[in-house]
N, C-alpha and C positions, 0 to 999 in steps of 0.2 A: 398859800401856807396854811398850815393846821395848825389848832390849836395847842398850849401848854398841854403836857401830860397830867391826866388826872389818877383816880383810883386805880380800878381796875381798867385794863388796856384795850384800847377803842382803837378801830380804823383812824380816826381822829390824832391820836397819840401818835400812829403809826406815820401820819402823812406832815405831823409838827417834825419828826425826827428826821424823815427823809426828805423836808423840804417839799413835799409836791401837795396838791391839791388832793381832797379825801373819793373823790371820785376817780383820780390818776391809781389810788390806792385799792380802791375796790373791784377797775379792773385789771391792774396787775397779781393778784391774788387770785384773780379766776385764770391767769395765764393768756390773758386778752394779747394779742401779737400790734393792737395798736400803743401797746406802752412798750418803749425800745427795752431792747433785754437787760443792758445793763441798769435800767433803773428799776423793771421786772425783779432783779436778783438782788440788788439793796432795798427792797421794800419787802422782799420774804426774809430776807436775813435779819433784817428790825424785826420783822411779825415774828420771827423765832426767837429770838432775843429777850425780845416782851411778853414771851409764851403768850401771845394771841391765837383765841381759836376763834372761827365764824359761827354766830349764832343762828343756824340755820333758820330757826321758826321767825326771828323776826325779821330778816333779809329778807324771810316770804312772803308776810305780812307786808312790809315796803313794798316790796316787784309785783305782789301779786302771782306770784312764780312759786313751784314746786321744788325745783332746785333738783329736779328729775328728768332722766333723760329715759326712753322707752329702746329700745334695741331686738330690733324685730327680725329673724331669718325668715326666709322663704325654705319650704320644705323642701330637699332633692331627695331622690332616690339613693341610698347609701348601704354599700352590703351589710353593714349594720343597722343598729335601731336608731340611732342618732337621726337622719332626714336633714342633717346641715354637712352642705358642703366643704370637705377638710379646710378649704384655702380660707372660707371664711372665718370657720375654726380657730384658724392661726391668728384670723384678724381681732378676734375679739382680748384677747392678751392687749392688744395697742389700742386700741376703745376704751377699756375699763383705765388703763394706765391714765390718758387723757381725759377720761371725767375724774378722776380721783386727784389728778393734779390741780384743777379746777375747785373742788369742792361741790362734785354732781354725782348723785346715785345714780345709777343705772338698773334699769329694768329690764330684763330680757326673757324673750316670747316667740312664739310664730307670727309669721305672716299669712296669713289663708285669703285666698282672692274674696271669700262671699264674708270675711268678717270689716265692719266699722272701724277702720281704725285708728280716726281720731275720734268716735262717741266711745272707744273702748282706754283711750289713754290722754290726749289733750282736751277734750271735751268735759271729762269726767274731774281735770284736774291732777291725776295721777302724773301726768308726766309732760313736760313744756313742748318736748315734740319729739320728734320719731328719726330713729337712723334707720335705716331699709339696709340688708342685704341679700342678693341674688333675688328675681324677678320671674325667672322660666322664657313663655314667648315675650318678648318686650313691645309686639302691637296688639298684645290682650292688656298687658302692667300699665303701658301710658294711658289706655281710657280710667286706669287707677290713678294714677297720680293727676292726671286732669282734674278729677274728682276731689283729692284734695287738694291742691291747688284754689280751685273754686270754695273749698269752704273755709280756708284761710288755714289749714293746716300747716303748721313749721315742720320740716323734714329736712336730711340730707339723706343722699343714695349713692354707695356703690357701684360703676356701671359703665355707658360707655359716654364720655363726656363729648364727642360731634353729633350723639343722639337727641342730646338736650342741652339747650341755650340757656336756659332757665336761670343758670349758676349754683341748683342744691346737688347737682352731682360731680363726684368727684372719682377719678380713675387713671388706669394706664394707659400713658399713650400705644395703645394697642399698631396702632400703623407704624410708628418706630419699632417697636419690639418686636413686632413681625421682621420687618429688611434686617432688623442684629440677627434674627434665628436664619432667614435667609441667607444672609453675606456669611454666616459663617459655614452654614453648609458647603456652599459655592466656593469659598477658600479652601473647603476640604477636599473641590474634587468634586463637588454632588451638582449634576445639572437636570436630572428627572425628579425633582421634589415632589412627592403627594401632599395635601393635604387632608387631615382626616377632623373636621369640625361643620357645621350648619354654617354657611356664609350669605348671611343674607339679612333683610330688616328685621326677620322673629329675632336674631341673635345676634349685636350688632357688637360688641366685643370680639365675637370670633369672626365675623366679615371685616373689623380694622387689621386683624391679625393677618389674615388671610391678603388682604390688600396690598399688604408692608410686606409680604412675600412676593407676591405678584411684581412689585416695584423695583424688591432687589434682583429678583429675575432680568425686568427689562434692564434694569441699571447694567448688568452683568453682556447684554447680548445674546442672551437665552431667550428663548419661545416659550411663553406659557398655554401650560398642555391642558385645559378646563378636563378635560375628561380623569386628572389625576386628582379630581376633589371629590371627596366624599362624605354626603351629613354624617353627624356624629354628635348628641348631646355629651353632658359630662358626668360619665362614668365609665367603668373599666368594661363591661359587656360593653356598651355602646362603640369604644373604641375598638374592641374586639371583634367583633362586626363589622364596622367598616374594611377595617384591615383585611378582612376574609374576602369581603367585597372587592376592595382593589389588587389584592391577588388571583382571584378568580377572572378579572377583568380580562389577565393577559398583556393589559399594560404595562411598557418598560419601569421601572423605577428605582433607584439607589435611594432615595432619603425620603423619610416622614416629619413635618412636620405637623403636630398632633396640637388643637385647640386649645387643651389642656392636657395637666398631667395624668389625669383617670385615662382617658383618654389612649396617653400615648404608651401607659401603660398596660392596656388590653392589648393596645396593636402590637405590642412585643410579644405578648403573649402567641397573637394569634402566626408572628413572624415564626416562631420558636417551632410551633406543630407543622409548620410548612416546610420547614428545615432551610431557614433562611436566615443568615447570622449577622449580629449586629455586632460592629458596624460595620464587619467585613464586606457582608451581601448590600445591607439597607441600613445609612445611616437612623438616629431615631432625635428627635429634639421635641419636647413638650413644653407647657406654658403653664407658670405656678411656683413652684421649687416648694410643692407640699413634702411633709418629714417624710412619705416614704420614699419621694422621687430620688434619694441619695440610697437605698436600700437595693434599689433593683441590682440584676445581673443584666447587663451589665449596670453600674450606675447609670439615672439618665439624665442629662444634659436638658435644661432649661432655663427658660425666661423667669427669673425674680421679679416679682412684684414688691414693692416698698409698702411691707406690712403695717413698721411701725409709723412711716410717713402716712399712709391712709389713717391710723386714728387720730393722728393729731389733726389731718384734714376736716376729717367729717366731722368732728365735734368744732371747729373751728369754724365751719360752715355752717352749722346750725345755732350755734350761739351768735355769731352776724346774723341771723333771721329773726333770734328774739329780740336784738338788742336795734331793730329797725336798720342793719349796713347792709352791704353785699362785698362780697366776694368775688372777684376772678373767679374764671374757670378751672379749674385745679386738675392738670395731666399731670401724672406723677412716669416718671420715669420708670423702664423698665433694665434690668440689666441681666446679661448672660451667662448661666453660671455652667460652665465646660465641662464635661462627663469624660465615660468612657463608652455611651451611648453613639457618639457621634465623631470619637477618633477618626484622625485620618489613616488611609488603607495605602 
C-alpha cells in the first residue's frame, strides 16, 4: 500500500489510491505487460485524474537510464531517396506509438555495418538500447549482433525468429504464412507455383516462406518443382528480373508466389510485357500488404504482417532486457489478405 496523498502528486499518491505497491505503479505506467491490464488501466485513470506527469530527469537519475530508445533502419535500395524499406516504413507508426505509451523518446537513424553501434548510442548514454530493422545478408549481420551481444549491448530485431534462440528477435511466423499463401493458391486451382525470393541462410525469412510453400505443396499431393525458384532480393527490378528469368526458363507455371510485395510487384510487371494475364494466365500472391500492394492492376493478394503487434513486441522485448527479464520467443502471426491478383479462373 502507498502512502496518504500529499501536495503535489507522486507515484506514491498514485499507488495509496489504487491500492498497489509504488513499484506495481511504476511499471504499470511504462505499460509493463507484467501488471494485469485491468489494474494497468486503474492506475493510468488515477495518474489522469491526479494530472500526474513523470518526471523524466529524475526517474533518470534513479535508473540510471536515458528513457531513450535508439531505432535504427538498415539501408535498401528504394526507387526513391528514402533507402528504408516501405514495410518497415509502416512499422515505425507502431514503434513510436509503443514508446510514447510508455513514456520513451525515440531516436531514429541508420544502420551502416562499419558504424559502432552501441559507442554511437548505449555507450554514449544517448539511448538505453537499440531496435534494429531489416539486416541485408543475415550470415554477414549475425557476426554483428554477436558483437554486440559480447559487449552487453540491449537490442531487439525484427527478423526471422528459428534464426535466433537468443529471445531479442521478434517476427512472422514466416513458415505458416508461406502454407496460407500456398493452400490458397492450391484451392484456386494453382499446382505449378514459382517462387521468386533468395531461399536460403543469407535470407532466412524468405527461406521460412518458401518452406511453408514447399509444405502446403506436399500437404496437397503436389511435387515440388526446385527448378521453379528463383533468387530475388526486395525490390520491384529484382522481382522483375526474376520473373523474366522464369519465363524465359520455359518452365510450366500458373502461380507466383513473390517473397515480398516489391517483389511480386515487378514480376507482374514483367508478366504484363510477356503478355501474360493475371490471374487468368499466372495467379500473383506477395508477402507485406505494403499501401501500394492494394493499388496494383490487378490488386494484389498478400500476406499481412501484424504491424501494429511488432511494435508493441519489440519495445516490449527490450525493455525486459533493461529491466534484467526475458521474454519468449515472439512469432507473430501472419494473415491473408485476398486480391484480385490471385482470383480464381
Amino acid at each position: 500500500m502507498g502512502r496518504k496523498p500529499t501536495g503535489r502528486p507522486t507515484s506514491f499518491d498514485i499507488a495509496y489510491a489504487a491500492g498497489v505497491s509504488q513499484p506495481t505503479v511504476s511499471r504499470a505506467l511504462r505499460g509493463d505487460r507484467s501488471v494485469s491490464k485491468s489494474t494497468r488501466e486503474k492506475i493510468q485513470q488515477i495518474a489522469r485524474d491526479l494530472k500526474y506527469t513523470v518526471d523524466k530527469n529524475a526517474s533518470s537519475l534513479r535508473s540510471q537510464r536515458s528513457n531513450t530508445i535508439a531505432l535504427l533502419f538498415f539501408e535498401d535500395p528504394t526507387p526513391d531517396a528514402s533507402m528504408i524499406n516501405p514495410f518497415f516504413l509502416a512499422m515505425l507508426g507502431s514503434i513510436t506509438r509503443a514508446c510514447a505509451d510508455r513514456g520513451l523518446d525515440l531516436l531514429i537513424s541508420f544502420q551502416r555495418m562499419e558504424d559502432d553501434w552501441h559507442v554511437r548510442y548505449q555507450d554514449s548514454h544517448r539511448a538505453d538500447g537499440l531496435i534494429l530493422l531489416g539486416y541485408g545478408d543475415y550470415t554477414v549481420y549475425r557476426e554483428r549482433l554477436d558483437q554486440l551481444k559480447a559487449q552487453g549491448t540491449h537490442y531487439a530485431r525484427w527478423g526471422s525468429v528459428s534464426s535466433d534462440t537468443s529471445g531479442v528477435t521478434v517476427g512472422t511466423d514466416n513458415v505458416e504464412a508461406g502454407r496460407l499463401a500456398g493452400r490458397h493458391l492450391i484451392e484456386n486451382g494453382r499446382t505449378r507455383i514459382a517462387f521468386l525470393g533468395d531461399a536460403d541462410e543469407h535470407y532466412p525469412e524468405f527461406a521460412g516462406r518458401y518452406a511453408g510453400l514447399c509444405d502446403a505443396l506436399k500437404s496437397a499431393g503436389i511435387e515440388h518443382d526446385p527448378a521453379l525458384q528463383f533468387d530475388a532480393l526486395t525490390t520491384e527490378e529484382a522481382g522483375h528480373a526474376a520473373a523474366k528469368k522464369l519465363i524465359a526458363s520455359g518452365a510450366a507455371f500458373d502461380a507466383i508466389f513473390a517473397a515480398s510485395d516489391l517483389i511480386a510487384i515487378g514480376a507482374m510487371r514483367a508478366l504484363a510485357e510477356a503478355g501474360r494475364r493475371v490471374p487468368q494466365d499466372v495467379a500473383v500472391v506477395g508477402f507485406d500488404d505494403i499501401p501500394s500492394a492494394s493499388l496494383t492492376t490487378p490488386p494484389l493478394t498478400t500476406v499481412m504482417q501484424d504491424i501494429r503487434g511488432a511494435g508493441e513486441a519489440l519495445v516490449e522485448t527490450l525493455l525486459a532486457q533493461l529491466e534484467g527479464g526475458e521474454l519468449p520467443l515472439r512469432k507473430l502471426p501472419g494473415r491473408l489478405i485476398v486480391r484480385g491478383s490471385s482470383a480464381a479462373v
